[in-house]
C-alpha positions in Angstrom: 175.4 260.6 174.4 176.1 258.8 177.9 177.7 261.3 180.3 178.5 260.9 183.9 181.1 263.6 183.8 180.5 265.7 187.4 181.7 268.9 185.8 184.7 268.9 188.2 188.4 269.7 187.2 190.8 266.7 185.8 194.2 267.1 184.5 193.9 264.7 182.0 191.3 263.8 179.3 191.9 259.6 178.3 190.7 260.0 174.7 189.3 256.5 173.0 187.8 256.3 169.8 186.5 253.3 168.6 184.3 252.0 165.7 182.9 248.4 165.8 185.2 247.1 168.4 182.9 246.2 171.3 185.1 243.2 172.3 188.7 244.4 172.1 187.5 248.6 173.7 187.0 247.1 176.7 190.5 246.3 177.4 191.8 250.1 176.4 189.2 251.3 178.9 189.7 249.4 181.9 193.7 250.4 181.6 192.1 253.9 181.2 190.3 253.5 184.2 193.0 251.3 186.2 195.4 254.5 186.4 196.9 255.0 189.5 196.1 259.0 188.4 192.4 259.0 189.3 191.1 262.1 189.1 191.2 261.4 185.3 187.8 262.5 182.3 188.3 259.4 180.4 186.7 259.9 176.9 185.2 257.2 174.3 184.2 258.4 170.8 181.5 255.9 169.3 182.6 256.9 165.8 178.9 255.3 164.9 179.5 251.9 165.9 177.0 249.2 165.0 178.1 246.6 167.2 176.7 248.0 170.9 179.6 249.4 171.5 178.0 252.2 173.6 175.7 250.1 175.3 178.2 247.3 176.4 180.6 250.3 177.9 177.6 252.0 179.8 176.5 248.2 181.3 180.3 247.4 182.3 182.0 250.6 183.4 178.9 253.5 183.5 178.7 253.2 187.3 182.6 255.0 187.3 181.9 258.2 187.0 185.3 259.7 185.4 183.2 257.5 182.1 181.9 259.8 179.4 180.6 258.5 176.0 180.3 260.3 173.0 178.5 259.0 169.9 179.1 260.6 166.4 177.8 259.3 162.7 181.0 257.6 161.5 183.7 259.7 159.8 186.8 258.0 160.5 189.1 258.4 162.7 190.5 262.0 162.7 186.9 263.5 162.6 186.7 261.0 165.5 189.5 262.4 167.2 188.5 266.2 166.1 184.9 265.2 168.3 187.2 264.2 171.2 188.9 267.7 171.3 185.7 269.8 171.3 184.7 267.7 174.6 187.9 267.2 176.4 187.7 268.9 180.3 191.5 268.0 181.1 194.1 270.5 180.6 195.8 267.2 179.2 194.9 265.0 176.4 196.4 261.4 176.3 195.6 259.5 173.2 194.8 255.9 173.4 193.8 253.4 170.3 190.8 251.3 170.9 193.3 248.2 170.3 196.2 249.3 172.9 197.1 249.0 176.5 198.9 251.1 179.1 200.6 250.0 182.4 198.6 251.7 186.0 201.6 254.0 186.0 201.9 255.6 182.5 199.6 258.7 183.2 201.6 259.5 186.1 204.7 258.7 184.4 203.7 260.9 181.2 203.0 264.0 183.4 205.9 264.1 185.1 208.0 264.5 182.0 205.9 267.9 181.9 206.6 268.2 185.6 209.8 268.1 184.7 209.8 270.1 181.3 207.4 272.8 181.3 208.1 273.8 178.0 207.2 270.8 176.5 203.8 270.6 174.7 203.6 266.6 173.7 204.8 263.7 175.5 206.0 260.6 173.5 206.5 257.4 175.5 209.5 254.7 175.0 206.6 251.9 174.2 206.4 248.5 173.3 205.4 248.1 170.0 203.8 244.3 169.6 204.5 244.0 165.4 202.1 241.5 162.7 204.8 239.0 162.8 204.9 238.6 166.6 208.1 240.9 167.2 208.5 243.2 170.0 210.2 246.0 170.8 210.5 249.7 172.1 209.7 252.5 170.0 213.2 253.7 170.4 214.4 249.8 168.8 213.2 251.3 165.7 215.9 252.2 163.3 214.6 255.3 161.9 212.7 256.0 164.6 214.3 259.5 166.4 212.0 261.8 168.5 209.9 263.6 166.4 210.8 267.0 168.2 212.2 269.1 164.2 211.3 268.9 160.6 214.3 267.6 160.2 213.5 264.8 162.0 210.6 264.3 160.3 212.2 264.1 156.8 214.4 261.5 157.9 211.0 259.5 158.5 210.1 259.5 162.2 206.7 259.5 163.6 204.8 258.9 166.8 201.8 256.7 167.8 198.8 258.1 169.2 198.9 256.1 171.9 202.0 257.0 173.4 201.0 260.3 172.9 199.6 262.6 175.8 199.8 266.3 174.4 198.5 270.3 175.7 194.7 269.8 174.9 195.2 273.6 173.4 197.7 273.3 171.5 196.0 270.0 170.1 192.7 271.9 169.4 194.6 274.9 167.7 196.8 271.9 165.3 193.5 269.6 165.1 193.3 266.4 162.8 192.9 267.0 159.2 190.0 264.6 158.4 191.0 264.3 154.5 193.9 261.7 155.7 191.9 258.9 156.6 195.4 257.2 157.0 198.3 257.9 158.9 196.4 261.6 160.1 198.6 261.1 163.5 201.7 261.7 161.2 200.1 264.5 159.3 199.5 266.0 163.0 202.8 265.7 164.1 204.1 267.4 161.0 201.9 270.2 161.4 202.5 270.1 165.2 205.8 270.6 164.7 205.9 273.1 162.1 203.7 275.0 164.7 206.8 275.7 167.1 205.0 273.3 169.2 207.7 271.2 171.1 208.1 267.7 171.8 209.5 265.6 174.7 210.5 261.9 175.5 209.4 259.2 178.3 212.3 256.5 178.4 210.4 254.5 180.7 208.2 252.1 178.9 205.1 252.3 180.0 202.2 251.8 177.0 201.8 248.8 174.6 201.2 249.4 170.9 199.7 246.4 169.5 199.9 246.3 165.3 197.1 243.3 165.2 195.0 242.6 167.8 193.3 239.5 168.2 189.5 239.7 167.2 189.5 243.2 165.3 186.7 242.9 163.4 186.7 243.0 159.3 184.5 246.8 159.3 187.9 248.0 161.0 190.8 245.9 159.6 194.3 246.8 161.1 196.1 249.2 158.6 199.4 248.3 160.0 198.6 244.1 159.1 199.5 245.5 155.5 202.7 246.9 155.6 202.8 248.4 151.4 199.1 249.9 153.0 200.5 251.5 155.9 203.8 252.6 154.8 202.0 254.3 151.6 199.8 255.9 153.6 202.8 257.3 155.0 204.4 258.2 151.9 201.3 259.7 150.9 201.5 262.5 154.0 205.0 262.9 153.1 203.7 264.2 149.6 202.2 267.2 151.2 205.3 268.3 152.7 207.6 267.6 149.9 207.4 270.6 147.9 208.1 272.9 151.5 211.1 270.3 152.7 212.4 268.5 149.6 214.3 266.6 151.9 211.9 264.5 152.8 212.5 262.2 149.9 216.2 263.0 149.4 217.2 259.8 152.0 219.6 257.8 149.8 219.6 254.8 147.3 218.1 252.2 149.2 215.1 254.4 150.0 214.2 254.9 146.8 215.0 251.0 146.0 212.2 250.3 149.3 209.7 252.9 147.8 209.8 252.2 144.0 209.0 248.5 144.8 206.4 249.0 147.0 204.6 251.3 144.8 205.2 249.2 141.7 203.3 246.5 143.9 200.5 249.0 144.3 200.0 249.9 140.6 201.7 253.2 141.0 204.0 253.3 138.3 204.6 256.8 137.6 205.5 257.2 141.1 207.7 254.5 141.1 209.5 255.5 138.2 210.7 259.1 139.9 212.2 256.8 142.8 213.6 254.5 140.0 215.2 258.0 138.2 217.1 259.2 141.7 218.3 255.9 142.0 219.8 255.6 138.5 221.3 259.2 139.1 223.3 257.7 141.9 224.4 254.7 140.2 223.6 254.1 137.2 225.3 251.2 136.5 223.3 249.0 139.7 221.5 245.5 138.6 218.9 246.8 141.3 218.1 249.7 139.9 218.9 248.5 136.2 215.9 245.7 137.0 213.7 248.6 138.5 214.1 250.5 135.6 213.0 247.6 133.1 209.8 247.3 135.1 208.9 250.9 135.1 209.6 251.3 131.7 212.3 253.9 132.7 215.3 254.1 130.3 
């Protein structure tokens, strides 16, 4: 472990994980670093990087002293983020993927939403999202994107993205990331979060850029969201934990089910494909579309 933390008191902990990213870290860093909030503990997780990742940080940006590295065997991301918690100083913790960017201004802007709200215990920021096929557009573009702030937003399908995320480092320690959801645990936390009584806040002022694929991510750590069956599955797959609590959470109408049976047919997951193919013959059962689906599945 590198630390040049002084021991003083910061409001914010910048947390970083990485694995294998040596070339594209540096960017999330110096936007860490480049806040115009200063008196920041800015965090990077080495989740056991093989690349020099920790070296090449120390040689660039070890003589700032708000730097702290933190290496750990690799365990993936949540275990990665679970290591961040246990070493956070702020009373603030403000997520930020190895791959993304923020503007000098978005700490400052973040806070004073709390400022503002006292009551609030997570910050979500009106981002730009940069997607695979070059799109982009805020967070709030999105059309079932709503802020995450009930359950039953959440069954209708919203989520967040860690790095438009700063949250109460307590109340993040006491919700933690569940380190069996290798994918998508940022959506398991926000479920859990919120089922917590925790409350959640928005930042309409753009100020943090989510990028889906970033240029040189290297093949140990390929970009979940460059497959979109992958990453939306991996989403369906935390729904599943919730549905038998909030049954709602798949009861969103013909064409979701039409969406989700094909992409888990495309998958291999047929029996789960055929319950989406079931709801959407209930509904109509006369539909080509869901006639075809139910062919495939072997659904009659």
């Amino acid at each position: 472990m590198t630390s040049a933390y002084d021991g003083g008191s910061v409001p914010v902990t910048v947390l970083i994980t990485t694995y294998n990213r040596k070339e594209i870290v540096r960017e999330a860093v110096e936007s860490a670093l480049g806040q115009t909030l200063r008196n920041i503990d800015v965090l990077v997780v080495d989740d056991g990087s093989t690349d020099g990742t920790a070296g090449d940080l120390t040689d660039r940006y070890g003589h700032d002293p708000r730097l702290r590295i933190v290496g750990r065997p690799n365990g993936g991301a949540p275990a990665a983020r679970n290591t961040g918690l246990d070493h956070a100083h702020g009373e603030f913790l403000a997520l930020l993927d190895s791959d993304d960017l923020w503007e000098p201004g978005y700490l400052e802007s973040q806070l004073g939403v709390f400022a503002a709200d006292p009551t609030a215990d997570l910050v979500i920021n009106d981002g730009v999202c940069e997607e695979p096929d070059g799109t982009v557009r805020r967070l709030s573009d999105y059309p079932r994107w709503t802020l995450p702030n009930s359950i039953e937003a959440l069954c209708r399908g919203t989520w967040i993205l860690p790095s438009l995320t700063v949250v109460r480092t307590e109340a993040a320690r006491k919700v933690g990331f569940d380190v069996t959801v290798q994918y998508c645990d940022d959506t398991d936390f926000i479920w859990r979060f919120v089922e917590a009584g925790y409350r959640v806040a928005g930042n309409p002022v753009a100020m943090a850029r989510y990028r889906a694929v970033c240029q040189g991510q290297t093949p140990d750590e390929p970009q979940i969201s460059a497959d979109e069956d992958k990453l939306l599955l991996a989403t369906y797959d935390v729904w599943k934990r919730y549905q038998d609590k909030y049954p709602d959470i798949f009861d969103r109408g013909f064409d979701f089910h039409s969406e989700y049976a094909q992409r888990l047919l495309r998958r291999g997951r047929g029996v789960e494909a055929a319950w989406h193919v079931e709801q959407m013959l209930r509904d109509r059962p006369t539909d080509p579309e869901a006639l075809r689906l139910a062919a495939a599945v072997g659904v009659r």
